[in-house]
N, C-alpha and C positions, 0 to 999 in steps of 0.2 A: 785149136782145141785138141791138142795130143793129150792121148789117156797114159802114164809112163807109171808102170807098178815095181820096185823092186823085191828082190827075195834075193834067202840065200846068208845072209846076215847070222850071229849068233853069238855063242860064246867060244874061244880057244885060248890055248897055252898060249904064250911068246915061243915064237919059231915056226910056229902051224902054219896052216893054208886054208882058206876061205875062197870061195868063187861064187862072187854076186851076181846075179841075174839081170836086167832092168827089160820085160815087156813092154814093147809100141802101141796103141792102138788108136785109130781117129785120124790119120796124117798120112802124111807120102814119108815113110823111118826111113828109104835110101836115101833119100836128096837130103837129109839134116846132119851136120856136125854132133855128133855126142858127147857127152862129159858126165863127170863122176866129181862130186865135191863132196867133200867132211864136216861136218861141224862137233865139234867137243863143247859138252856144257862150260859154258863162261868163255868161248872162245867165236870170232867170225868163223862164218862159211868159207872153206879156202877148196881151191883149186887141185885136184887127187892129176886125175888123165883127160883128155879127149880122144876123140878117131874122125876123121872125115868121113863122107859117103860112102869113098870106095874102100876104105879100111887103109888105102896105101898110105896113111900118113899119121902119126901118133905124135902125143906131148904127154909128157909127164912133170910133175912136180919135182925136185930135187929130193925132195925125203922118199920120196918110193922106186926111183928109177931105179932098175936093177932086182927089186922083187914085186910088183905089183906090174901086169900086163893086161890092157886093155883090149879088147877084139867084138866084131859087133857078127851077126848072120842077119844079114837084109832077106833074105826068103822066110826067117822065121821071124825079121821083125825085133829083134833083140841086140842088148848088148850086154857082154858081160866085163867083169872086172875078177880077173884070176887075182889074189894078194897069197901072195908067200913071205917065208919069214918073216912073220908079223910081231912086230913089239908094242907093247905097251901102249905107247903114244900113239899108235895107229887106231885107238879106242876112238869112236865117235857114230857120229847118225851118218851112215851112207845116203849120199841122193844121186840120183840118176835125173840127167836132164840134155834137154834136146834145144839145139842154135835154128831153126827154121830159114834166119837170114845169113846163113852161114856162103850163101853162094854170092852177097854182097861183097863178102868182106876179105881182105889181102891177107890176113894173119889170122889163121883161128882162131878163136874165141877162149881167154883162159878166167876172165871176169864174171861172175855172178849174175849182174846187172846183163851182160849179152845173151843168155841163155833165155827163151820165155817161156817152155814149159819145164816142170818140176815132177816128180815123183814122192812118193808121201814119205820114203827114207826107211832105210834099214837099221836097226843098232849093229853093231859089230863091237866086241869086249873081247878086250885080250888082258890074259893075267899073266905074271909072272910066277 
């Protein structure tokens, strides 16, 4: 029963910068795998970033590798998601969510279904 709130979300031009928030609460936030997923109206929940425990180990989607960097501070409990150069298509609901059994698993977790707690979601709108 992790508590996971994001912020930080809003409105920008295409090319801006946004830097999401996602707050811990209820759980052990260093021992968990984190992730960042998108959802676009009329579109599945897809896969943004993760971070392991220690921060030493990152994944990214193909569509944001190279402007969007993920990074978490386990003393405050947080992780965030810097997006730079942002287009258009990067519009959707941010959610922040936490892998609990991420210390089972050989490959981190880039699947929906693997994550069990959720955050209630950011919008983020980028206009042209």
């Amino acid at each position: 029963q992790v508590q996971l709130v994001e912020s930080g979300g809003g409105l920008v031009q295409a090319g801006g910068s946004l830097r999401l928030s996602c707050a811990a609460s209820g759980g052990t936030f260093s021992s968990y795998t984190m992730g960042w997923f998108r959802q676009a109206p009329g579109k599945e929940r897809e896969f943004v970033t993760s971070i392991i425990w220690s921060g030493g180990s990152t994944d990214y989607a193909d569509s944001v590798k190279g402007r969007f960097t993920i990074s978490r501070d386990n003393t405050k409990n947080t992780v965030y998601l810097q997006m730079n150069s942002l287009k258009p298509e990067d519009t959707a609901v941010y959610y922040c969510a936490a892998d609990q059994q991420a210390y089972k698993r050989r490959v981190v977790a880039t699947r929906a279904y693997e994550y069990g707690d959720w955050g209630q979601g950011t919008q983020v709108t980028v206009s042209s």
